[in-house]
MIFIDREN-556706 format. One record per residue: residue in three letters; x, y, z of N, C-alpha, C in turn. Coordinates in steps of 0.1 Angstrom, whole numbers, plus 5000, padded with zeros to 4 digits. Example, Ala and Ser with C-alpha at 12.3 -4.5 7.8 and 13.67 -1.06 7.14 Angstrom:
2
ALA513249435078512349555078513249675078SER512849785071513749895071512950005079
This chain:
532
UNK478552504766477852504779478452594789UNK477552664795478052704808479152664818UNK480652764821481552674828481152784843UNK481152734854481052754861482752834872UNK482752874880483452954886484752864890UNK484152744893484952634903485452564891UNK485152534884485652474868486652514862UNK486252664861487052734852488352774854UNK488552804875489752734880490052634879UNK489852524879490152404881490852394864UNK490152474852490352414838491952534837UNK491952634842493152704843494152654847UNK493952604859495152544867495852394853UNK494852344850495252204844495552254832UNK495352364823496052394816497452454815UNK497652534824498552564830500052434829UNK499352304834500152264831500152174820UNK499452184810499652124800500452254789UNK500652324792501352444785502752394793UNK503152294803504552274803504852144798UNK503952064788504251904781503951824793UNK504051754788503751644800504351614809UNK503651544820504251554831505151424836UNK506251424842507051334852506351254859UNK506851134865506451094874507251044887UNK506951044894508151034908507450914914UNK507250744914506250694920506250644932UNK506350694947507350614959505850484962UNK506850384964505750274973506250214983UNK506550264995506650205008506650055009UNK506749965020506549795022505949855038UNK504949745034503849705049503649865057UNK503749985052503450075058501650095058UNK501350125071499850165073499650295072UNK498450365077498150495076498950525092UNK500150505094500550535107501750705106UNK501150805102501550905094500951025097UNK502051085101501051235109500151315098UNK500351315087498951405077498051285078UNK497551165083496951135084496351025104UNK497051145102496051225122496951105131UNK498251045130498851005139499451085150UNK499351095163499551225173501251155176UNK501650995171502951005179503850965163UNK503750925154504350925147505351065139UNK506251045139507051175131507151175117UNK506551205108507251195094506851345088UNK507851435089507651555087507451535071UNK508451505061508651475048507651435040UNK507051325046505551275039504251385044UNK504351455053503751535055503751655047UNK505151715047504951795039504651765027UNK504651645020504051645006503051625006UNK502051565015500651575019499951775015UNK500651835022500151935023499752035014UNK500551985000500751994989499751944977UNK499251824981498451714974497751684976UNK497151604968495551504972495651384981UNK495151404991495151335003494251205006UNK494151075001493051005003493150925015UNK492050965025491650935038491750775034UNK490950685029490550575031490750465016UNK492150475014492450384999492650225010UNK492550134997492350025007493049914994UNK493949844998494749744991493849604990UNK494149564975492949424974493449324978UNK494649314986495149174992496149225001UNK496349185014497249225024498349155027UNK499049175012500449055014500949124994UNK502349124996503549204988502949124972UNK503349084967503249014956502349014947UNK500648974958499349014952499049144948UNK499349234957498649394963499849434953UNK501049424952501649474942501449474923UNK501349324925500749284909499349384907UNK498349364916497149484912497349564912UNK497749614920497849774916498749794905UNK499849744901500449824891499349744878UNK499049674878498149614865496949664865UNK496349744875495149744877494049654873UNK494449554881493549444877493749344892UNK492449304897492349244909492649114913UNK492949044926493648944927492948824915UNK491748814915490948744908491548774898UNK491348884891492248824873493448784873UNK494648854883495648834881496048674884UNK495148644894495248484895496848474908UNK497048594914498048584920497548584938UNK497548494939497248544958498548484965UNK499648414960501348394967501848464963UNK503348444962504448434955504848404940UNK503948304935504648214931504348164914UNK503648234908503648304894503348444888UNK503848464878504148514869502948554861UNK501948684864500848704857500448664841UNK502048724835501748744821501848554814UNK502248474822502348334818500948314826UNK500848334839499548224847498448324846UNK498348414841496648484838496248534823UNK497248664821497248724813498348844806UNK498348864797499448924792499049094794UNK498949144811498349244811499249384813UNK499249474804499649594804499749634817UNK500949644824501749734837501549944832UNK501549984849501050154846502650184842UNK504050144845505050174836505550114823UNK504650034822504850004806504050094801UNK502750094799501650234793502650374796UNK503150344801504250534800505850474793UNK506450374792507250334781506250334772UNK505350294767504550244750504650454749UNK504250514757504450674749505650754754UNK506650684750507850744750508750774760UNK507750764777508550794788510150724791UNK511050734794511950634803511850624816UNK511450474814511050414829512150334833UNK512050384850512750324858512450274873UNK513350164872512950074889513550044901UNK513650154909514750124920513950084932UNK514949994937514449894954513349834950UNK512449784958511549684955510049764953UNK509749764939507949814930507049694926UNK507849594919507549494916508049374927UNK507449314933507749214942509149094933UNK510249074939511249034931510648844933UNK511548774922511448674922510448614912UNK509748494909508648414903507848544894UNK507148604910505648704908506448814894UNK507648834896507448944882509048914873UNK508648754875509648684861511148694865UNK511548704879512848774883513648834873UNK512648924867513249054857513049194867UNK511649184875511249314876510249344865UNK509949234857509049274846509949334834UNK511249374836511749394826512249284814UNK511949324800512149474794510649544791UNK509649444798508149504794507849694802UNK508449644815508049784821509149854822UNK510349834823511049934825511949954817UNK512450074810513350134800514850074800UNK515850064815516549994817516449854833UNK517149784830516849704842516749764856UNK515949704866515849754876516949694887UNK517149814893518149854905517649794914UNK518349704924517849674935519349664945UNK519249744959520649794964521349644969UNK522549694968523649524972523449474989UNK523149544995523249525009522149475016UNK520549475004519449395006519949275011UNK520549175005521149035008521449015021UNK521749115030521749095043521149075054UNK519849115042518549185054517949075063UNK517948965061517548845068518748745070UNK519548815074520548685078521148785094UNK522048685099522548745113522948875117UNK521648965113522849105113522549195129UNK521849155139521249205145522049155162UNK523249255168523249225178522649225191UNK522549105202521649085211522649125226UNK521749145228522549145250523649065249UNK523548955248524748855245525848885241UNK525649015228526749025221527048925205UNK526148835205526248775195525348835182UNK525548795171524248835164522848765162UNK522448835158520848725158520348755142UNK519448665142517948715126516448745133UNK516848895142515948935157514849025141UNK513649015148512649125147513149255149UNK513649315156514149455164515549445161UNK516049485149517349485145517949675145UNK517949755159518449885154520149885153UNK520949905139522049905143522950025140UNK524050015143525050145140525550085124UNK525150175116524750215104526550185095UNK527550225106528950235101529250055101UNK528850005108529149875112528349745106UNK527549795097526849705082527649715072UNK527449595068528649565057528249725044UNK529549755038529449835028529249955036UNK528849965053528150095056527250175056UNK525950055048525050135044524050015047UNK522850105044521349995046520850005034UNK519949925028519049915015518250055012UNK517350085023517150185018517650305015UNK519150315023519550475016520150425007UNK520950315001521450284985520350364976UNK519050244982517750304969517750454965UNK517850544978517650674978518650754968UNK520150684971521050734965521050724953UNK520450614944520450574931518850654927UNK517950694935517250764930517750904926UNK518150974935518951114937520051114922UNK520750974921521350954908520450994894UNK519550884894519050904882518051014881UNK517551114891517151224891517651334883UNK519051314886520051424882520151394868UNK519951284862520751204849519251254840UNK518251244846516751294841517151414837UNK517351494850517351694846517951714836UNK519151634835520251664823519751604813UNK518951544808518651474799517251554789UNK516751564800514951634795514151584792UNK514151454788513151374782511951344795UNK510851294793509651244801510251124810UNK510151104823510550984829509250954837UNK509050844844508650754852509550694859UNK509750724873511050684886509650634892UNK510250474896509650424907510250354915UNK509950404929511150434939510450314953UNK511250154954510550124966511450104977UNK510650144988511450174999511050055004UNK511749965014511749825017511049815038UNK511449985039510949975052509050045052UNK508650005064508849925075508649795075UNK508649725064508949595065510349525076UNK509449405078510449335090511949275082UNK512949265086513049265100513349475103UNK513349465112513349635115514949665122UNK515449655110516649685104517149825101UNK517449915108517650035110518350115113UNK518650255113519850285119519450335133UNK519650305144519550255156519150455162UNK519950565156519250655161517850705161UNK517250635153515550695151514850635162UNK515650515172514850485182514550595189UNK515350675189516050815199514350895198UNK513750895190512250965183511450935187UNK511350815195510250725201510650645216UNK510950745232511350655240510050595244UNK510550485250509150365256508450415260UNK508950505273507550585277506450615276UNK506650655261505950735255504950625244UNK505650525244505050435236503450375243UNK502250375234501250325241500550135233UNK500150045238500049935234498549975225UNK498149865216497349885211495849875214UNK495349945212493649995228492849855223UNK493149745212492149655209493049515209UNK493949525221494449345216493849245219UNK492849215222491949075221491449015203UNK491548945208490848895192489148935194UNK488948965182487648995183486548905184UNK485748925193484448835198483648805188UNK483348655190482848555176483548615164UNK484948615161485748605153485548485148UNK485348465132485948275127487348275130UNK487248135129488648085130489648125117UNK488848155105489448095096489948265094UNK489648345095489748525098490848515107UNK491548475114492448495121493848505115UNK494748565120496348585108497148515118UNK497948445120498648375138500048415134UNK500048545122501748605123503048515123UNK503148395116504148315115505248345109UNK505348495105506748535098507448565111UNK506448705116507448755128507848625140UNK506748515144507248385151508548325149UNK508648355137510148295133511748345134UNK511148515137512348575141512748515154UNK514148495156514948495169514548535183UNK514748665181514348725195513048695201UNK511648705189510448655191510248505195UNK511248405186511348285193511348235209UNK512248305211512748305227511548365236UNK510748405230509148465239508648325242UNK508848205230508148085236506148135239UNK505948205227504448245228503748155222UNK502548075224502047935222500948005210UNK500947905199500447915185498747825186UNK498047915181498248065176497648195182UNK496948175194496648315202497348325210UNK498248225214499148325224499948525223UNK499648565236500048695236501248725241UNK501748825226503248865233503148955246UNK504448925254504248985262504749135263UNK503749255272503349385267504649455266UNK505849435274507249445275507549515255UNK507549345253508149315242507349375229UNK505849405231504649485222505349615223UNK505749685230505649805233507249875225UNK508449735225509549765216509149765200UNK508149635197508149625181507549735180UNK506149865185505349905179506750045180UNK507350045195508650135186509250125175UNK510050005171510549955161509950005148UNK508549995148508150035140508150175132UNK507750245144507250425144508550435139UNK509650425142511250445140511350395130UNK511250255120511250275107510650325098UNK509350395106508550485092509250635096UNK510050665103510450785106511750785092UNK512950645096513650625093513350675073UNK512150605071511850575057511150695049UNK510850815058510450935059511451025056UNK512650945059514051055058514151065042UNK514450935037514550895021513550955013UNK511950935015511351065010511651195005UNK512051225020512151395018513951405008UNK514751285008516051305001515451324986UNK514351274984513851264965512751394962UNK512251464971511451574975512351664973UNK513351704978514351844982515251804970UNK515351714961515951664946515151724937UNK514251684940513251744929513451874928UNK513151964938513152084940514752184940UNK515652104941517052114937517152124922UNK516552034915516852014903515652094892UNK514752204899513552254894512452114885UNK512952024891511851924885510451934891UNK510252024899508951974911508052044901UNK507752124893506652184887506252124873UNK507052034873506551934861507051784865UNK506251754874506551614883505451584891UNK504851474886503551424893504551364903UNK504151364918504251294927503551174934UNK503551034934502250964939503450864953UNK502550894962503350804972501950724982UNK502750594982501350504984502250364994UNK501350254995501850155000501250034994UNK502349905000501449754994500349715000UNK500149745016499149725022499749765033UNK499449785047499049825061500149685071UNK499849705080500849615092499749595106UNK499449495108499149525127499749505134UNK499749625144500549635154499749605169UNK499449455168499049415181497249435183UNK496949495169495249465172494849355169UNK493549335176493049195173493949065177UNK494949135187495749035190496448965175UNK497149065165497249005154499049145151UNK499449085147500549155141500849085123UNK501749175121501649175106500749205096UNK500449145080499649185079498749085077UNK497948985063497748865062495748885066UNK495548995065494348935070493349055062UNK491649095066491249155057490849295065UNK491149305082491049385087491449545083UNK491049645085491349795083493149815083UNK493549795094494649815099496049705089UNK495149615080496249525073495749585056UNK494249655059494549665040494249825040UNK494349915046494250075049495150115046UNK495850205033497150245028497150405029UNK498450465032498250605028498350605013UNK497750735003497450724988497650884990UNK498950954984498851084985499251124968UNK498351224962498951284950498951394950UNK500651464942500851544942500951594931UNK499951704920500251744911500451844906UNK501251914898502052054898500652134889UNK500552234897499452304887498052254891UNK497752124894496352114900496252134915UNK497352064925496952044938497752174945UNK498852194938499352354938499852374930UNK499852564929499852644916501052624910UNK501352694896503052694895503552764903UNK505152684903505952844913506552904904UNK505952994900506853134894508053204898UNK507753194916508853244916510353164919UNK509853014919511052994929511052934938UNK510052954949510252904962510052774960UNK510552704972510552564980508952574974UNK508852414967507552384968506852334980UNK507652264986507452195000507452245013UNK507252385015507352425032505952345040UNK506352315054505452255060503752345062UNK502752285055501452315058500452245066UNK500152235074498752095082498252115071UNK497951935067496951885056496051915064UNK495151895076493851945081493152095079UNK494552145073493952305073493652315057UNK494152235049493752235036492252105030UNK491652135033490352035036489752025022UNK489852095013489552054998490351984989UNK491451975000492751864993492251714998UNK491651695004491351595011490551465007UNK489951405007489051285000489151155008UNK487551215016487451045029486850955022UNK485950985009485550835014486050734998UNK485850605004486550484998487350464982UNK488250464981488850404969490050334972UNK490150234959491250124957492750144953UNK493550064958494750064949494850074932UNK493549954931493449964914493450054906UNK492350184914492150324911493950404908UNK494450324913496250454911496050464893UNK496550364885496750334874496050404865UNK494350444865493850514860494250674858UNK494250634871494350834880495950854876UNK496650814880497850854874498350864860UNK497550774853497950794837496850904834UNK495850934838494851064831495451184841UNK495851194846496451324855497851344852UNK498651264847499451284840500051294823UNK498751304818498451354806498251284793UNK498051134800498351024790497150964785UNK495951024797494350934794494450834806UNK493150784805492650694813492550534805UNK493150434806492950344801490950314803UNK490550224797488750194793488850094810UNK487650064807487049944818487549844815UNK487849754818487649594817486349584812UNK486049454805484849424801484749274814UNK483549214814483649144822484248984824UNK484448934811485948904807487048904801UNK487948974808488849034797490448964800UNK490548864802491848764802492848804789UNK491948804777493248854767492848974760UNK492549074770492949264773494049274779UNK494749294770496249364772495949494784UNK495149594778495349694784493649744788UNK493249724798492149804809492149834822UNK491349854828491149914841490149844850UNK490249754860488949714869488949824877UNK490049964882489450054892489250144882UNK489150284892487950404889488950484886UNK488950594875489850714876489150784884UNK490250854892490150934903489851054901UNK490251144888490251244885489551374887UNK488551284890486751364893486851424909UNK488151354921488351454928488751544925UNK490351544919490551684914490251764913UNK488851764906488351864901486851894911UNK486151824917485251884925485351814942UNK485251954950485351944963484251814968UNK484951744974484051604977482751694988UNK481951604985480451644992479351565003UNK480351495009480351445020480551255016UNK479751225029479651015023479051005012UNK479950925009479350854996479150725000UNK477750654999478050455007477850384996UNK477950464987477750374969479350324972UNK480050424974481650384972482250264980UNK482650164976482950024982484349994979UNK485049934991486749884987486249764986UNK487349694978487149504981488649514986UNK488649394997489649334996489149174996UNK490449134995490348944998491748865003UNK491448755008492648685015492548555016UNK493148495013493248315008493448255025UNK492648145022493148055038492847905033UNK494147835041494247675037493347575042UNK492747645054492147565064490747645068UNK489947655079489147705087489447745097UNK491047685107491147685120492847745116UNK493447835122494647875119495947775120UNK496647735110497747685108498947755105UNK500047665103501247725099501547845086UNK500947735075500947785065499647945059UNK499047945073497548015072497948185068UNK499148235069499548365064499348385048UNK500348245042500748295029501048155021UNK499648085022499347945015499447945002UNK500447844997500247844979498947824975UNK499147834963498147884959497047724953UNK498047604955497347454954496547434966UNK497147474980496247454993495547574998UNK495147664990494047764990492947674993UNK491647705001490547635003489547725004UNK489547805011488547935015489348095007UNK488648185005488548275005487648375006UNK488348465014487748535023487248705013UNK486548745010485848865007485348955012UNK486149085011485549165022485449325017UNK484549365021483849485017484249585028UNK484349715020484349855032483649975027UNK482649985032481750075032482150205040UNK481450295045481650465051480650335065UNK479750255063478850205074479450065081UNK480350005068480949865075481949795069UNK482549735075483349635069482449455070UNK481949465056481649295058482349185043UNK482749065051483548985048482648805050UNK482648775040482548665039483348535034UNK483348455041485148325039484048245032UNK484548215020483948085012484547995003UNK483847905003485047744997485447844981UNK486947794979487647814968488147694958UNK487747714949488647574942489747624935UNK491147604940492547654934492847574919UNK491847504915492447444900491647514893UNK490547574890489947614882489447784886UNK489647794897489747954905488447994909UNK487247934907486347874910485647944926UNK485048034930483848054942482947974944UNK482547914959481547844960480447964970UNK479648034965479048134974477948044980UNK477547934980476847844990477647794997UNK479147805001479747725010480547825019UNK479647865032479947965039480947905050UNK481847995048482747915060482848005071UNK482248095068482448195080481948365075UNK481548455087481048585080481648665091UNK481948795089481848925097481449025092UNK480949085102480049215102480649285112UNK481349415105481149535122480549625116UNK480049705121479549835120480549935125UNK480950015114481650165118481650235132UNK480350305126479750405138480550375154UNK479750235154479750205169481050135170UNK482250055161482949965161483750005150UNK484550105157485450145143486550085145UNK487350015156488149955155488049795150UNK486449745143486049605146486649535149UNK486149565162486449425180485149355175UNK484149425175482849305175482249245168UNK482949165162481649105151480349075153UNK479349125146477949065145477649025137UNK478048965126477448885118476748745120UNK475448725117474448655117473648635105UNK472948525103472548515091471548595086UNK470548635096469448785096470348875089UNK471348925092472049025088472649015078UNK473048895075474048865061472448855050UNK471448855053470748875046469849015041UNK470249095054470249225053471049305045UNK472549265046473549335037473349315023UNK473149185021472849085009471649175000UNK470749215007469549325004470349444998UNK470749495007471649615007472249624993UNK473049544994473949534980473749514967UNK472449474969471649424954471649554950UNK470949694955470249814955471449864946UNK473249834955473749924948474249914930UNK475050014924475349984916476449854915UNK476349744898476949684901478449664902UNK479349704910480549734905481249614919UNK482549574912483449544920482949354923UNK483549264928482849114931481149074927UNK481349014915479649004910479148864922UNK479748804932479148734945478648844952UNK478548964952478349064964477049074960
């Protein structure tokens, strides 16, 4: 058949690098980081490092995590398989015992030869991944996790007082933590380690690298405040709860309530509002740990390129889900809103997203991703989608579909390979393309446990769609023994519309309308929640 002009580049470039064997993998996954990241249009945030590898790579405007909490959103994506099969919406099992014995994306690169490895937190520790890390299934040797994590929640945080606290806003002098060091630069350091141990070695690896910030507490080295003075800091343009919000949609942030410093606010459960003083330090706190966590990046970026690894080294750097910072009157994450399941998704691949370097140079000098607009890709895909995309772009194939039950499929795919950006310049909205996410609730009306309810007092679950036109979500009865949907037992609906409500403050959902979408959706193809 006829190859066309744009192909034939595109088939050059990918050969190119298949003429250097297969490719590396470098895999970074942030904790609770949002799209709050200057290549993706933040005017106050700093993160030069993630930027410059943006500039470099495939940039996805609008990837969306299938659960807005560590453990679920971690298990999918690396299983590529959604909360629903994995059967995980806590903490508190072990897929390959409580679902299925389902092939991990670094196991599929151990089964063909790679050496895989696990530094800082990829796999959520504890219960959820066998307190192995999933090893010896996914990783070649056991996974690294740095000594000085142990501290991260206990009194390390001096106050006015002078005393220490277990504060939200923990910036400290860096010399004066035990060992001298914070979790995340150990990780970095043992990355930069086994980077080196890779070069010398030669063999195919898989590094997967998790950075622990900006997860709370916001534990840091106290100069990155210096990046972000208050002044400059602005509060969030939507803190009301949104109008005819359900009750049962609501997140009432009970982790950060429990910090110290937040305690002493004495803010009344569960709409009480922090006061703007105290908003205006955490959303600092924040900007300053993704700055902080921006540094470590760029330490495994200028390694690469130190060690001529970058031209045969897929790069993927991504998140477990998103954080609010004060919208909707909501902090943390826990809920199905934009701002809690909106991830940055950047890939970087040698020879497709840029050319080889022949000569030498820095792969990484600073470029505006806005000026590279064929790198780019706005509209919708999933975390699920990584696992495909990164095993066919890295030379290994695309695992198949799932069939529609596939409990004992070792190895498929519920998301989409991605690869078809790669290769053709996206051609505007697509409203076929749909995210799901979802979020477990104990009750209707917000309680204690309403963040991060086991999975026996699960009652509702909440389902939510993102379209290029809307975000709609519907809460409906759950039965936690048999995992069971009741789509006749509506506990509640939201509707925003984009266009007009891109920050959805306003819900309109009504039953006219839930019958309208309901229409809508029949039309499309069937992919993703067979209740939609």
């Amino acid at each position: 058949s006829e190859v066309k002009p744009a192909d034939s580049c595109w088939v050059f470039k990918f050969l190119c690098v298949c003429f250097l064997g297969r490719k590396n993998v470098l895999f970074i996954v942030a904790d609770d980081l949002r799209t709050s990241l200057g290549c993706y249009g933040d005017p106050l945030v700093k993160s030069p490092n993630i930027d410059q590898l943006a500039s470099k790579s495939q940039v996805f405007l609008n990837a969306y995590a299938q659960q807005a909490v560590c453990a679920p959103s971690r298990t999918s994506m690396l299983t590529s398989r959604r909360p629903d099969t994995t059967r995980l919406y806590d903490f508190k099992s072990y897929w390959r015992v409580h679902s299925g014995n389902y092939t991990t994306l670094p196991q599929h690169f151990k089964s063909h030869g790679y050496t895989t490895m696990s530094v800082g937190k990829v796999f959520h520790p504890g219960i959820a991944s066998n307190h192995s890390d999933d090893y010896p299934y996914s990783w070649s040797i056991p996974a690294y996790h740095p000594a000085s994590f142990r501290f991260e929640n206990q009194k390390m945080c001096k106050g006015k007082d002078g005393d220490l606290h277990a504060n939200l806003l923990c910036a400290v002098n860096v010399s004066e933590q035990p060992g001298g060091t914070l979790p995340d630069l150990e990780s970095a350091d043992e990355a930069v380690r086994l980077l080196k141990s890779r070069a010398v070695d030669g063999a195919p690896f898989f590094l997967a690298v998790g950075f622990h910030k900006p997860h709370i507490p916001f534990r840091i080295p106290q100069e990155y405040l210096s990046l972000y003075p208050l002044d400059k800091i602005i509060l969030a343009p939507d803190p009301d709860v949104p109008k005819l919000l359900p009750p049962v949609a609501y997140n009432p942030w009970t982790d950060v309530r429990k910090r110290d410093d937040v305690q002493k606010l004495n803010v009344s459960f569960p709409y009480g509002r922090i006061p703007d003083d105290f908003q205006l330090r955490i959303r600092q706190h924040y900007y300053a740990a993704v700055s902080y966590m921006d540094a470590q990046v760029g330490r495994l970026l200028s390694t690469l390129d130190d060690l001529s690894l970058t031209d045969s080294t897929m790069v993927v750097f991504t998140s477990d889900h998103g954080w609010s910072l004060g919208e909707h009157g909501e902090w943390a994450k826990y809920s199905n809103f934009d701002v809690a399941t909106r991830v940055p998704l950047i890939m970087f691949v040698p020879g497709v997203t840029t050319y080889h370097n022949w000569l030498w140079e820095s792969t990484f000098p600073f470029i505006d991703v806005f000026s590279q607009s064929e790198q780019i890709v706005r509209n919708m895909v999933e975390l699920v989608d990584v696992f495909p995309t990164v095993s066919y772009m890295s030379g290994l194939g695309a695992p198949e579909y799932c069939p529609d039950v596939s409990l004992q499929v070792e190895l498929c795919t519920e998301g989409d390979n991605l690869a078809r950006t790669f290769r053709y310049k996206e051609r505007g909205k697509n409203p076929e393309l749909i995210a799901f996410s979802q979020y477990p609730r104990p009750a209707d009306t917000p309680q204690e446990n309403s963040d991060l309810p086991d999975l026996k007092d699960i009652k509702v679950m909440g389902y939510s769609l993102r379209s290029w036109d809307y975000r709609y979500t519907l809460w409906l009865g759950f039965n936690p023994r048999d995992f069971q949907v009741n789509t006749s037992d509506v506990h509640g609906g939201e509707l925003y519309m984009m266009e007009d409500d891109p920050g959805q403050d306003t819900n309109i959902y009504s039953d006219a309308l839930h019958r309208m979408v309901m229409g809508k959706m029949e039309s499309l193809p069937q992919v993703g929640f067979s209740l939609f």
